[in-house]
C-alpha positions, 0 to 999 in steps of 0.5 A: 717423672714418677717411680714405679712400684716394685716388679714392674717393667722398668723403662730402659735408658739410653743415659751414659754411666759415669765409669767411677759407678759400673759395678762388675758384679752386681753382688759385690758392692763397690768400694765407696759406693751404698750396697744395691738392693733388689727391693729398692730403688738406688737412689732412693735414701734409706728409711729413717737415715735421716732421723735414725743417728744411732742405728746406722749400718756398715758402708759400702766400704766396710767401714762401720758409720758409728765409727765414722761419726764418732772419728768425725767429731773427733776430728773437729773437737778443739781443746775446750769443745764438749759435743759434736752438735753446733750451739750446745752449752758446754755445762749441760750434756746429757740431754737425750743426745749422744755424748762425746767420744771421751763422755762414752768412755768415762761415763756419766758424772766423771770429770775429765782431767788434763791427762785426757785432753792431752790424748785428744791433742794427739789424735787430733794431730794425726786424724784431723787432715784425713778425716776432713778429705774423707768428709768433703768427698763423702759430701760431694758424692752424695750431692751428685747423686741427688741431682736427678731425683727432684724434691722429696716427695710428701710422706704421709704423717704417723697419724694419717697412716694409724688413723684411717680419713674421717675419724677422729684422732684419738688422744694422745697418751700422757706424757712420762716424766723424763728422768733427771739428768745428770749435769756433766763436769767441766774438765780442767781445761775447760775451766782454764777457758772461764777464766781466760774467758773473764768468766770468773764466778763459773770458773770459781763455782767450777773450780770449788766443786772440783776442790769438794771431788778431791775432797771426797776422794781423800777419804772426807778429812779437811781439805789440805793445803794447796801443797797436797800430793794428786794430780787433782789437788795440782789442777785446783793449785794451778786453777786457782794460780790462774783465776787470782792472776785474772783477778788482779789483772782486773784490779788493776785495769779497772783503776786505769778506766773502762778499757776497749775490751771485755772484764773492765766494766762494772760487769766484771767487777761484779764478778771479781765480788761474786768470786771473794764472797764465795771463796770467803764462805767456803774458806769457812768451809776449810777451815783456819788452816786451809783458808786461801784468804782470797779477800786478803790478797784482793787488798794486797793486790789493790795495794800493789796497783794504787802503788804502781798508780802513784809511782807513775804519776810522780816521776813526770810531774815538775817543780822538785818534790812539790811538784811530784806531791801535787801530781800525787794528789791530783792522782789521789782525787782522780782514782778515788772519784773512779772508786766511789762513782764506778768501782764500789757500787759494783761490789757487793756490801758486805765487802767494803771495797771503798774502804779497801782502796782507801786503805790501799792508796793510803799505804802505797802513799805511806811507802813513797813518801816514807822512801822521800824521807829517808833521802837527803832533801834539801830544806824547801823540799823538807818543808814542802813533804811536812806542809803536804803531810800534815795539811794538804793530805788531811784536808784536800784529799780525807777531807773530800772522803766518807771516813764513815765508809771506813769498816775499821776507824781511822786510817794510820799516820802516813809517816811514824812519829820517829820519822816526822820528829827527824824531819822537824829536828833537820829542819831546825838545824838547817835554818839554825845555820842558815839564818845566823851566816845570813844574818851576818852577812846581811850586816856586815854589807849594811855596815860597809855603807854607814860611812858613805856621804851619799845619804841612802835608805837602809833596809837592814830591818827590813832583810832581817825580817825578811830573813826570818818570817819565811820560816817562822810563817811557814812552821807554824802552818805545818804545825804548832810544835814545829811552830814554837820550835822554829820561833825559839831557833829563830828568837836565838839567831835574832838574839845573836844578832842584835847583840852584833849589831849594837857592838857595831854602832858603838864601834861607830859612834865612836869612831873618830872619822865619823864626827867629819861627817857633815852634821845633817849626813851624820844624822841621817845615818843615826836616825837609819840605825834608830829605825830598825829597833822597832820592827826588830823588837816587835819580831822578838816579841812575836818570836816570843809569844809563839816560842814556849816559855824557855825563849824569854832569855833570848827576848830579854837579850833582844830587848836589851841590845835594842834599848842601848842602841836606842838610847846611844843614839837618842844621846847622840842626836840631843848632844848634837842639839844641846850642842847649839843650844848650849849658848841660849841656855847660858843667857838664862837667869839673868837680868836681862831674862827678866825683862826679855824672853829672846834666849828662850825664844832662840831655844824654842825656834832651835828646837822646832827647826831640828825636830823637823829632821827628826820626824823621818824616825820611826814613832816609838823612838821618835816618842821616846827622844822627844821625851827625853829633849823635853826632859832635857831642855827643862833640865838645862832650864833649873839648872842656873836657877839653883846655882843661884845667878839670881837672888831675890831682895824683896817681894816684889822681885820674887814676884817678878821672877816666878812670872817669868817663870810661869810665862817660860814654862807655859812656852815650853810646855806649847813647844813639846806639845806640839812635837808630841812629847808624851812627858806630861809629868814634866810640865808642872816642875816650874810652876812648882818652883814658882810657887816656892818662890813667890809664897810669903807664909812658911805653911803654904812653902811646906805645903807645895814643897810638900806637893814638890817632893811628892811628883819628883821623888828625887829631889832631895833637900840640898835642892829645896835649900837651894831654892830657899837660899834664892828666895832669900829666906834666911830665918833658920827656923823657917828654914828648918820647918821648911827642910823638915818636910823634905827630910821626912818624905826621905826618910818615909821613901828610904826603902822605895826604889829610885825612879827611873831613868826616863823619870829622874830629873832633879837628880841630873841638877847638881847643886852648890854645896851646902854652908856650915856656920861657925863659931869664931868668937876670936876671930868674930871678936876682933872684927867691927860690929857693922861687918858682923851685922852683914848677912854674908858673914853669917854662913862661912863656906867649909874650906877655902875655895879657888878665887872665882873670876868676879862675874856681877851678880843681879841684885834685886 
């Protein structure tokens, strides 16, 4: 239906009235209801009522809407809101709208403090429940009201109603520029908000400005410090509590991994970034005095989170200590890929974060491990915090990073010096102590099975060694000092050793109830004790080279030990050969040897059967005693040739006894070379002797015994008169001329130093001693002519000798 214009007849109605809308007195509004006006229709909104906020009259109860409108928006104003309006940024009012209650009130440009908000919470307490009833029933009302009036008819434009149909509409005029609006500040509690908000970078912009208000407020001076009197100086203090615990929660969140909620991405860090570069260009601002050095803690607080990172992943991890350094590295590896995947390129340059964590990390593993090392730890836990220190960390877990990266060089030691140097002093003393009691017992359950019948392996070279390797192989890898340390320890307990061990087979050499032994059991044993010398003496010498220059006392002690055990035993063993072959020997040099070679056969089979059992030794003594047997048998071999058992009449028996000896020499020297015998030198002895023998012109005899004494430096005249006396030359002059050679090779060797044992030979063959002729013209006087022309009486012994048994001499 449509409305009527104003003073025409107004159809009556026959509609009810609702008793909440009669109205007694039409001149009297009634509570709760909009005034009647006479020019208007009731339904009808009032013009502008819509588009016009500002200029609202009273309601029909007395109360004023601008008071209502500014209760309601304080009705729903929470802790952090600004305005009243939906949607609106809370850092931009002043937009040409109405401001807020507390806005109106402060004026543009000031900053709402705590205080404020304060007061609001308490209205908002006793105004909230009431405004908002009064509200929903206002809402109500005015819906019922509209029910009945339809939709809202057209208006007509502003430019239909100046411009009259079919004229052109004229310019519009031009646009004034609007005056610059004044931004509004935040309030302390809504700074509060950015923060808890993650909002990082605005809270500090914020949080800056309200710092360069209180500065302005102090009269312009340097800021002070945080400690300063006002209540705004205690907003910024706490401001600033508040954003560094966001910051630090986000340090540590961010190592953890992207979490499910907001501030652990890299949008996060990059505003942690954003914040340090700000407050490090306004700590420039401040002053040394008043810098909060916010870039300093951000390090300490990276510090504080890869700490408690690190003491996470230890505890769990098993194995002991190695264990734990293992899941520190893995951590390590594991946050430091975070680091340089994720978390730096977040951050601006300028900053260094990889450096930061690095260092950081490095720091917190300096701690634990320097807490490790100062508790008791047992030697392999020792060993392990050593090898971990000084090559695990350094080549898996530097040597994976940019040490470019690092803005100030290389990083620290993980632990001092004076820390390292008493782990390794610890280390030295506890394998000083456990080796030499090992050691020990190692010989002493050895030793208790040297006596048994039953013929079992020894393997006491091999648990020595054993004993011995595990540290000086680990030392080394933990680093070259601790290396030459550990050999020189290691070279003094060997040393010791040794020197037990050789008391010990003396002890059993001479031990009576060894000898009941059976003899290939008491070989056996022998040959076992012999065998340890050379892997024993090559780990001296190894000890040795690695050790520095103060363990060759300890070498030679070593060496020594293991020289007379060798050669106590070498001993034995021939002893116990020469023993049977002692009855071969005496058929030497006799009549029947120079028709039949059966005694030296015997000596060449007996030796080549017995040298079977001797190939179990090792090669070095095996050389060594093969050496000496061949030296030996030769010597056996001269020695009834210079006691004089044979002598030669003439020179066909000279020649027959110096092939014989060729023929012996050339057998023997066949024997030795097969056993392997390395004592070359000894195979031209005879032959030098059979020279002797069969050469008839006295140059020639000076000749070779010239060349004699040259190859055997201890041969001495008493043996080339021996010789002579064999060979039946008794020209004194002869002889003389012969001897002469002797004496002056002597005499040119008098300051030379005798050879050694391995090398004497001559000197292991005594001889007769030597005749005196005398003068005895009363005597000789008395005696027949036919007995003075007797070769025997030309030489008369010394002193009188014991009657010998008469044994038949050989006569050529």
């Amino acid at each position: 239906m449509g409305w009527t214009a104003p003073g025409a007849k107004v159809p009556t109605c026959k509609m009810p009235i609702p008793k909440s809308l009669r109205v007694t007195d039409s001149k009297v509004p009634r509570a709760g209801t909009l005034p009647l006006r006479s020019s208007r229709n009731p339904f009808e909104e009032a013009p502008g009522l819509e588009e016009e906020h500002g200029e609202l009259g009273p309601l029909p109860n007395g109360t004023s809407c601008h008071r209502r409108a500014t209760l309601e928006k304080l009705a729903g104003l929470g802790p952090f809101r600004l305005g009243w309006t939906t949607g609106r940024r809370t850092d931009s009012p002043g937009d040409g709208q109405p401001r807020s209650f507390l806005g109106r009130v402060l004026g543009p440009g000031i900053r709402r403090s705590s205080a404020d908000f304060g007061l609001l919470a308490r209205f908002q307490g006793t105004r909230a429940h009431g405004d908002e009833e009064a509200g929903d029933t206002a809402a109500r009302r005015l819906a019922f009201l509209r029910l009945g009036r339809g939709p809202k008819p057209r208006r007509a434009s502003l430019a239909e109603r100046v411009v009259p149909a079919g004229e052109a509409a004229p310019e519009p005029p031009p646009k004034v520029p609007e005056p610059l609006k004044m931004k509004e500040p935040l309030s302390v509690l809504e700074i509060l908000s950015l923060i808890q908000q993650r909002e990082l970078a605005r809270a500090d912009e914020h949080i800056l400005e309200l710092e360069a208000e209180e500065l302005a407020s102090s009269g312009g001076g340097a800021p002070g410090p945080p400690q300063a009197e006002g209540r705004r100086a205690r907003d910024v203090a706490l401001l600033y509590e508040a954003l560094q615990r966001e910051l630090w929660a986000l340090v540590r969140e961010t190592l953890a991994g992207p979490g499910p909620g907001e501030g652990a991405g890299a949008g996060a860090v990059a505003q942690l970034g954003q914040v340090l570069v700000q407050e490090e260009a306004a700590d420039g601002r401040r002053g040394p005095g008043a810098a909060r050095k916010l870039r300093a803690r951000w390090a300490e607080a990276v510090a504080r989170a890869a700490r408690e990172r690190l003491e996470a992943a230890a505890p769990g991890a098993p194995g002991g200590l190695a264990g734990q350094l293992e899941a520190l590295r893995a951590r390590l590896l594991e946050d430091m890929a975070v680091v340089r995947g994720r978390l730096a390129p977040a951050y601006p340059a300028g900053l260094g974060a990889f450096g930061v964590y690095l260092r950081g990390y490095h720091s917190a593993l300096a701690e634990w491990l320097g807490a490790s090392a100062r508790r008791r730890l047992p030697l392999a836990d020792r060993y392990a915090l050593l090898y971990w220190h000084n090559q695990v960390y350094p080549r898996e877990v530097l040597g994976l990073v940019d040490m470019v990266a690092l803005e100030n060089g290389e990083l620290g030691p993980l632990l001092s010096p004076g820390t390292l140097r008493g782990l390794e002093d610890e280390c030295v003393t506890d394998v000083k102590a456990q080796t030499r009691a090992a050691l020990l017992r190692v010989l002493q359950e050895d030793e208790e099975h040297w006596g048994d019948l039953e013929d079992r392996p020894g393997s006491l070279a091999q648990d020595v060694c054993e004993l011995l390797e595990e540290h000086t192989e680990r030392a080394p890898r933990i680093s070259q000092e601790l290396g030459e340390r550990m050999a020189h320890c290691c070279l003094g307990g060997l040393a010791e050793f040794l020197q037990s061990f050789q008391q010990r087979v003396e002890r059993f050499h001479e031990n009576p109830g060894i000898r009941e032994l059976p003899s290939d059991t008491y070989i056996s044993r022998t040959i076992a004790l012999v065998n340890c010398g050379p892997p024993l003496r090559a780990l001296a010498e190894r000890l040795a080279r690695v050790g520095p220059p103060e363990s060759e006392p300890a070498r030679e002690a070593s060496a020594s030990a293991l020289d007379r055990v060798t050669r106590l035993c070498h001993r034995v063993l021939a002893d116990l050969l020469f023993q049977e072959l002692q009855p071969h020997f005496n058929k030497l040099m006799r009549r029947k040897w120079l028709s039949s070679p059966e005694a030296l056969d015997s000596i060449v089979g007996t030796l080549g059967a017995q040298a079977l059992a001797l190939r179990r030794m090792q090669d070095e003594p095996y050389q060594t005693l093969v050496a000496e047997l061949h030296r030996r048998a030769l010597v056996e071999y001269v020695r009834p040739l210079l006691r004089g058992r044979l002598r030669c009449r003439s020179a066909r028996t000279r020649s027959r006894m110096a092939g014989r000896l060729r023929e012996d020499a050339a057998q023997l020297q066949r024997l030795f070379r097969r056993l392997e015998s390395q004592a070359s030198w000894l195979d031209a002895v005879v032959p030098h002797l059979a020279e002797v023998l069969q050469l008839e012109d006295t140059p020639s005899i000076q000749v070779e015994v010239a060349v004699l004494v040259r190859d055997y430096p201890d041969i001495r005249r008493k043996h080339v008169a021996a010789l002579l006396d064999i060979r039946g030359l008794h020209s004194t002059a002869a002889r003389q001329e012969i001897l002469a050679v002797a004496r002056d090779l002597e005499l040119s060797e008098g300051g030379a130093l005798p050879p050694s044992r391995d090398h004497a030979f001559f000197a292991d063959i005594p001889v007769p001693r030597p005749a005196f002729c005398l003068g005895l013209p009363l005597v000789l006087g008395r005696l027949p002519l036919s007995r003075l022309a007797r070769p025997s009486l030309a030489c008369l012994p010394l002193r009188a000798r014991p009657p010998l048994p008469r044994r038949p001499r050989a006569q050529c």
